[in-house]
N, C-alpha and C positions, 0 to 999 in steps of 0.2 A: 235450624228448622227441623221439627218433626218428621220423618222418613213419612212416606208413605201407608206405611202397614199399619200404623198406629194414628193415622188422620181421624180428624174427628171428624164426625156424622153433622152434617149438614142442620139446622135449625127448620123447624116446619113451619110452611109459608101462614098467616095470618086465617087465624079461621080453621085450620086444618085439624080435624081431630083420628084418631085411629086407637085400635087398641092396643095397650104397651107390650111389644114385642119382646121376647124374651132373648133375640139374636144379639141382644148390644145390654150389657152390665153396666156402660155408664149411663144407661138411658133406665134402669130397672125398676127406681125408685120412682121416679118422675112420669105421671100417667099423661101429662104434658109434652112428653117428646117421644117421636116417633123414631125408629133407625129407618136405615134405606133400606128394601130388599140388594138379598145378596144376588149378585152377575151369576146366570145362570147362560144354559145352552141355549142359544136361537135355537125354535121350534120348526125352522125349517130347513128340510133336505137338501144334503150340497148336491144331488144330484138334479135336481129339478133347476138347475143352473147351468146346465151343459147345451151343446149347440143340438139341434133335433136331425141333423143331419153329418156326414161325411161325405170327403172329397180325396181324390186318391193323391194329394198333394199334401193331406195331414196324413193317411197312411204311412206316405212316404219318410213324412217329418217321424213320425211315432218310431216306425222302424230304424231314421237314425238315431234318435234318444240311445235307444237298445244298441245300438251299436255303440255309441259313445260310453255307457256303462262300462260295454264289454272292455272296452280302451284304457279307461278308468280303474276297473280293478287288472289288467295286466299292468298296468303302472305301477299299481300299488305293492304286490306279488314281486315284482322282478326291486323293487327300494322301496318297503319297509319306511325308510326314514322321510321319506318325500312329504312335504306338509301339504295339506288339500286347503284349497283356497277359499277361502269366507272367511268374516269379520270377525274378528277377536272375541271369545265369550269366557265369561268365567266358570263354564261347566269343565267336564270332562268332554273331549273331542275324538266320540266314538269313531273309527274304521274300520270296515269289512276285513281289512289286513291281517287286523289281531293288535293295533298297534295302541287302542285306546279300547275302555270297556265295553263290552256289547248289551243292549237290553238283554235282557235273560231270555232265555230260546225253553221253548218246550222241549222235554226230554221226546226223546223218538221213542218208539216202544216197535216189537215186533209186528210188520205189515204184515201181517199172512193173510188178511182180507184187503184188497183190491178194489175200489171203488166201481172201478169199470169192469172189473171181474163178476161184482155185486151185479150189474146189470147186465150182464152177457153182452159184453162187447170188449174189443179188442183196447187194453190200456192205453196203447199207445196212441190212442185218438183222443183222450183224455186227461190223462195223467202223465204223458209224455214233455216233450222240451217246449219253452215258450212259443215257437217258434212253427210249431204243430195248430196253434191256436190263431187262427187271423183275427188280427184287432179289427173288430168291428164296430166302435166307435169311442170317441175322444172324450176327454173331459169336459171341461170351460174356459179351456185355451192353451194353447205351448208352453207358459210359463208353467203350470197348474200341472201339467202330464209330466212334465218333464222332473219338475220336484217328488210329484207323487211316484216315479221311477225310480226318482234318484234313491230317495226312502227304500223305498223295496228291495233295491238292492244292495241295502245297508249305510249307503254314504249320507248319512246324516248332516251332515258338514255342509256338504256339496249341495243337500238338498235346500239347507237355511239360508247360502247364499244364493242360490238363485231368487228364492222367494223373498230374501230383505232388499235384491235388485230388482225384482216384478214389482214390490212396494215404492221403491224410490221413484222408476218411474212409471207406476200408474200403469203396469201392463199385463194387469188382472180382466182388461176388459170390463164386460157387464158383470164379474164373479167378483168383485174387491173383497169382500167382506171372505169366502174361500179361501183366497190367496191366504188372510190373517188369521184364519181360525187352523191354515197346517203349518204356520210357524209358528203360534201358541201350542200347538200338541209338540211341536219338535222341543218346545222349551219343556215343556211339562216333562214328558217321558226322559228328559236329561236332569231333569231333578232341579232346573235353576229355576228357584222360585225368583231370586233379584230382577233377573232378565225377565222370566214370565210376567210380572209386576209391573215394570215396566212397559212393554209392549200391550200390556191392557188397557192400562194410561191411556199412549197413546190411541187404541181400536174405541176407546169409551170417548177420546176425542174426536177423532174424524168422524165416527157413526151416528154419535149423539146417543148411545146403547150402551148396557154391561158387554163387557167381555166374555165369553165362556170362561166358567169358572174349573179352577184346580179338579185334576180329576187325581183321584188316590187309585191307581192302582196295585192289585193284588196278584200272588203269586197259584202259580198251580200246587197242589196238595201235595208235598214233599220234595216241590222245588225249592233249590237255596239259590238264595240274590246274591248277584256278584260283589264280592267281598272292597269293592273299591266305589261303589256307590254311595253316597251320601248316607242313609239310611242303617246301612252298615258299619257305618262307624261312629265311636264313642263322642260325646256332647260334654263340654263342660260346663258347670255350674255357674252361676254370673249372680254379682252380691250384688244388693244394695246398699248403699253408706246408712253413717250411722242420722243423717238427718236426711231425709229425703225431698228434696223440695224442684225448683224447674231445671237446676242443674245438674240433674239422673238423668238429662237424653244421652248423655255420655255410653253411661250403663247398658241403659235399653237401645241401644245402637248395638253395643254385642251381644245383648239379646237376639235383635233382629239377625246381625251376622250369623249366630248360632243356626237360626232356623232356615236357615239359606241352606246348610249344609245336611243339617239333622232333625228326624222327626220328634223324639224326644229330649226338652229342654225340663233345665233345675232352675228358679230362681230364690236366691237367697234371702231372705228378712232377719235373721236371725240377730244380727248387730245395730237394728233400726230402732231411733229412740227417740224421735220426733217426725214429725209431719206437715206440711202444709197442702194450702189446695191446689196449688201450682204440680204439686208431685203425687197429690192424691187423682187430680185426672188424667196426670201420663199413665198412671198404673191401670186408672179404666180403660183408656184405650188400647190399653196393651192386652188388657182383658178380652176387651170388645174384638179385639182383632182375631184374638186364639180360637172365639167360638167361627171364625170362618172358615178356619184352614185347619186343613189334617194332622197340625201335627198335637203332641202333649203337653201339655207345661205345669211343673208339679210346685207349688211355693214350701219353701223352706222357714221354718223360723217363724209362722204364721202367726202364734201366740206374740210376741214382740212388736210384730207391724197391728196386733188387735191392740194391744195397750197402747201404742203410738195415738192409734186412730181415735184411744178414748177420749185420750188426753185432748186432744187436738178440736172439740167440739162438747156444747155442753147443752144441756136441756133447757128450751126456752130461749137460747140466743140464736138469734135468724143471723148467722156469718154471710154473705156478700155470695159465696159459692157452698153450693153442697156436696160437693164434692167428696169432703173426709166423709159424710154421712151416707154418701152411696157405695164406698169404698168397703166400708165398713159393714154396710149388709151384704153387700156382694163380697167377703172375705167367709162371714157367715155362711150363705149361699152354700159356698164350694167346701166347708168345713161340713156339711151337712146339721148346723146347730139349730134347727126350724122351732126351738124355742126360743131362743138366743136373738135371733130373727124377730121373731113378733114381737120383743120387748123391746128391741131398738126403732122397728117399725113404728110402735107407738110414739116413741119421742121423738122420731122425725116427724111424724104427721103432725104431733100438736105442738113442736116447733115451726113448721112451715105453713099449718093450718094447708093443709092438704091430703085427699085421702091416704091411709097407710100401703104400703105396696104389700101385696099379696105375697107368698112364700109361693114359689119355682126352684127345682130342681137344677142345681147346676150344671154347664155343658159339663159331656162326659169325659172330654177331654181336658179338664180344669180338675187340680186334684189338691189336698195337702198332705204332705210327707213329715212322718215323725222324724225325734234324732235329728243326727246333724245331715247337713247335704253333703250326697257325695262327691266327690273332687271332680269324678268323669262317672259318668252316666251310659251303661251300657246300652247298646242298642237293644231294642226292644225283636221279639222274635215276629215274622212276619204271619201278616192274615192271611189266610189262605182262600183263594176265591171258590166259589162251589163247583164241584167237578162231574162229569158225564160225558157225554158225546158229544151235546146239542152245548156246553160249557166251552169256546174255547177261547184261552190264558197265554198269554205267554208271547212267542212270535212262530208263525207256521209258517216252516221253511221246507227246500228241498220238493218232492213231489206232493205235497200234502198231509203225509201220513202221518200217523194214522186218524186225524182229525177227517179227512172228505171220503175214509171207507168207513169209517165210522156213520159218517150222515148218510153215502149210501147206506148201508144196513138198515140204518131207520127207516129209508126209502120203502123201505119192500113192503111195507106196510099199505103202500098206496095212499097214507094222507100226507098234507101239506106238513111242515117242519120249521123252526123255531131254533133260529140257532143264537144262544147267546153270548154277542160280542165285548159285551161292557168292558174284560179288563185284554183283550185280546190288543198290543201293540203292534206289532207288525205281520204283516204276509208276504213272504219274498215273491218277485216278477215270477217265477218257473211255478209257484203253489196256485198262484194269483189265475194264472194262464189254466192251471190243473181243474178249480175250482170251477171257470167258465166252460168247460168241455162237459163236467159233471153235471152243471146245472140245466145246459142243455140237455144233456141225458132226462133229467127228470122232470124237464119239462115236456121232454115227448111223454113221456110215460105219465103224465096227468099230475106230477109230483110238483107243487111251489116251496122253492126253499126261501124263507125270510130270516135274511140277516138283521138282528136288531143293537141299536148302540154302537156303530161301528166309529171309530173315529174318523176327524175329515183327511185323513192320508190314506187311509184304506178306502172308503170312500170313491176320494178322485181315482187311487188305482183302478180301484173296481168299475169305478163308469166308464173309463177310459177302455179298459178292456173291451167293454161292452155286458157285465153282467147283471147290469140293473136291465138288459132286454129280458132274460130269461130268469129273472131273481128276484125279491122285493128285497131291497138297501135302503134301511131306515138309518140312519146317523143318529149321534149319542146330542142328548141334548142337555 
């Protein structure tokens, strides 16, 4: 069976017409077939999910969370080797310890401005220990705060088995759909697409909805990514035989494996000297697949799989599938040959008495490579996300700094603020707690801070806290 990544698109129900999407290469030729849209973010706030009230018996609970953290990393501190409990995954299995990778942390930079300095008042109402800050109020249930702590406090681990145990049984309350969208960011941010894929499956199953899709993010401007991330290290090349026909899922299985681990993939054609349409549509869905997801894929040998494809279909005979015929533009396509293009357009149209498909710019992520492929494929240098004040990247630890005397500063201005969250990964519990003292600050002061794009782990932190009282918390969609 075909893995997943490379599943074909769905057939369009009777009657249905639409215009031909340029998101799916085996569909490019064909003004007949429609692709799906791609799983995007629900449009709605995890925080508009939260209970409208508290009770000093969730207080109670909240504050023992924090304490059980506290528990948790002196365990870890005093052995090092001790495994933290949740279900087996094939990523790396980040802890606070040092004992596995950590997402990448904002560099600190000298605090010499003070947030709560910014506003004449005493830090340490502010920007002091979690513990200065009274929760004042909860997320969308114990399972949900308690993850969204876990997180913060770095135990990632710790945080996905709770939330795969809220899933088993059903102890997400009225938030289900929460619960799944902070164990798809836990998988995301660990880089396991296999698992992220998975777990979408099933959210597209129980929901009846896409899943949030892949989020790429980026690094702050001169930050370097931990050298043991997927991303970071080298890809090798993956050939195709010299006849290519339905028994290449082989192949395109270490393709897939490949991109589990790395964002830039090789594949090889250079040895390809036949074709059928059994193998000509695994390769469009392999196509089809790459224009969804972040990472690259450069073909090798491209000349060779074009003479394949000539041979393989002739003008004037209607073959059973068209398959070599879409392969074949869409080889072109990505060669950038838009002459090349329309003269084969022509011979599909007035072989299949159908209009010709228009010339489209190939995804930018689909490329062809001269020469031979290389054996291993260096990592590619990382994008740097845009940087400022109101920019923040990375994970913001410790008191906040200098990211929240930053936003104060902007404060003094007296208007509202804009701070953007998009590739911003974590916020540890002690920043988390810093942040709600500040925003209270600027909320007496006339000042509204809007977080925008936040993810659903920062999120539930945040509501939990209580900073969607004194804050606007948009989620990333």
């Amino acid at each position: 069976m075909v893995f997943f990544l490379f599943k074909k698109a769905p057939k369009p129900t009777p009657g249905q017409t639409s215009k031909r999407s340029s998101a799916s290469p085996a569909t490019a030729g064909k003004p007949t077939k429609v692709s799906p849209p791609a799983g995007a973010w629900s449009n709605t706030r995890l925080g508009a999910e939260r209970k409208p009230s508290v009770t000093d018996a969730e207080r109670a609970r909240a504050r023992e969370t924090s304490a059980k953290i506290d528990q948790i990393e002196s365990e870890m501190a005093r052995d090092l080797g001790a495994a933290i409990d949740g279900p087996a995954t094939t990523g790396n299995r980040a802890t606070r310890s040092g004992a596995g990778p950590r997402s990448e942390t904002v560099r600190r930079g000298p605090a010499t401005v003070r947030a709560g300095d910014e506003l004449g008042e005493n830090t340490d109402s502010f920007m002091g220990r979690a513990n200065a800050i009274e929760i004042a109020n909860l997320g969308s249930g114990p399972v949900i705060d308690e993850a969204a702590v876990l997180f913060a406090h770095g135990q990632e681990a710790s945080a996905e088995a709770a939330l795969r145990k809220g899933i088993a049984e059903s102890a997400f309350g009225d938030s289900p759909r929460t619960g799944w969208h902070m164990l798809l960011e836990i998988l995301n941010q660990r880089d396991d697409r296999a698992a992220f894929e998975q777990a979408a499956q099933q959210y597209a199953k129980r929901f009846q909805r896409d899943a949030p899709a892949w989020h790429r993010y980026l690094t702050a401007p001169g930050q370097a990514v931990a050298q043991d991330t997927p991303s970071a290290r080298s890809a090798v090349a993956v050939h195709l035989p010299a006849y290519v026909d339905g028994g290449v899922v082989p192949v395109l299985e270490r393709l897939r494996a490949q991109a589990a681990e790395h964002r830039a993939l090789a594949l090889d054609a250079s040895e390809v000297q036949g074709i059928d349409a059994s193998g000509a549509e695994l390769l469009l869905r392999v196509l089809a697949a790459f224009r969804r997801v972040p990472h690259s894929l450069t073909i090798y040998g491209a000349p060779a799989l074009a003479a394949a494809l000539r041979a393989a279909v002739q003008s004037g005979r209607r073959d059973p599938s068209d398959a070599c015929w879409l392969l074949r533009l869409e080889l072109l396509r990505i060669a950038g040959q838009s002459a090349g293009f329309d003269d084969v357009a022509i011979e599909y149209c007035l072989t299949y008495e159908v209009s010709p498909p228009a010339w489209e710019p190939a995804a930018p992520n689909l490329s062809v490579g001269t020469g031979a492929a290389p054996a291993v494929l260096a990592p590619a240098a990382p994008e740097a996300a845009p940087s400022g004040p109101l920019h923040w990247v990375g994970v913001i630890d410790g008191e906040g700094n200098p990211w929240l005397a930053a936003l104060a500063e902007q404060a003094r201005g007296g208007k509202d603020l804009t701070v953007d969250c998009l590739h911003l990964r974590r916020i540890e519990f002690a920043a988390a707690s810093a942040l709600l003292g500040l925003a209270v600050r600027l909320k007496q002061s006339g000042v509204t801070a809007r977080l925008n794009d936040l993810n659903p782990l920062v999120t539930a932190l945040l509501h939990m806290l209580g900073v969607g009282e004194v804050a606007e918390l948009h989620g990333r969609r």
